[in-house]
C-alpha angles and dihedrals in degrees: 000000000000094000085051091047090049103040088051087050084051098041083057094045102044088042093042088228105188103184143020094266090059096047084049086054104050094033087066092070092032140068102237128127122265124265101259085049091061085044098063094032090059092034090230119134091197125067086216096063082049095057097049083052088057099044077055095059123100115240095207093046105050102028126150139162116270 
C-alpha cells in the first residue's frame, strides 16, 4: 500500500496535476489509488493538501516506476 501511496504522490508531482479532474484523468491509464484512498492514507481532507505533500516529496528517494 505504501508503493501505491508513494507512486500516486509522484505521479502528482512528475505530471504537475493541480486539481481532482485532472488525478481522475490520468488515474484512469495508471495504476495509482483513488482519491479518497490518498485521503485517508495522508489523513487530509482537502486534494490540495495532497498535492502540497507531493510537490514535498523527493524524486530520487521515493521513485518508482509509473
Amino acid at each position: 500500500m505504501r508503493e501505491a501511496y508513494l507512486r500516486s504522490l509522484q505521479m502528482i508531482k512528475i505530471l504537475n496535476i493541480k486539481n481532482r479532474n485532472e488525478y481522475n484523468r490520468y488515474k484512469k491509464y495508471y495504476l495509482v489509488l483513488n482519491i479518497d484512498s490518498l485521503k485517508y492514507i495522508s489523513d487530509k481532507r482537502n486534494f490540495k493538501d495532497i498535492i502540497r505533500i507531493a510537490k514535498e516529496v523527493w524524486k530520487g528517494f521515493f521513485f518508482y516506476p509509473l
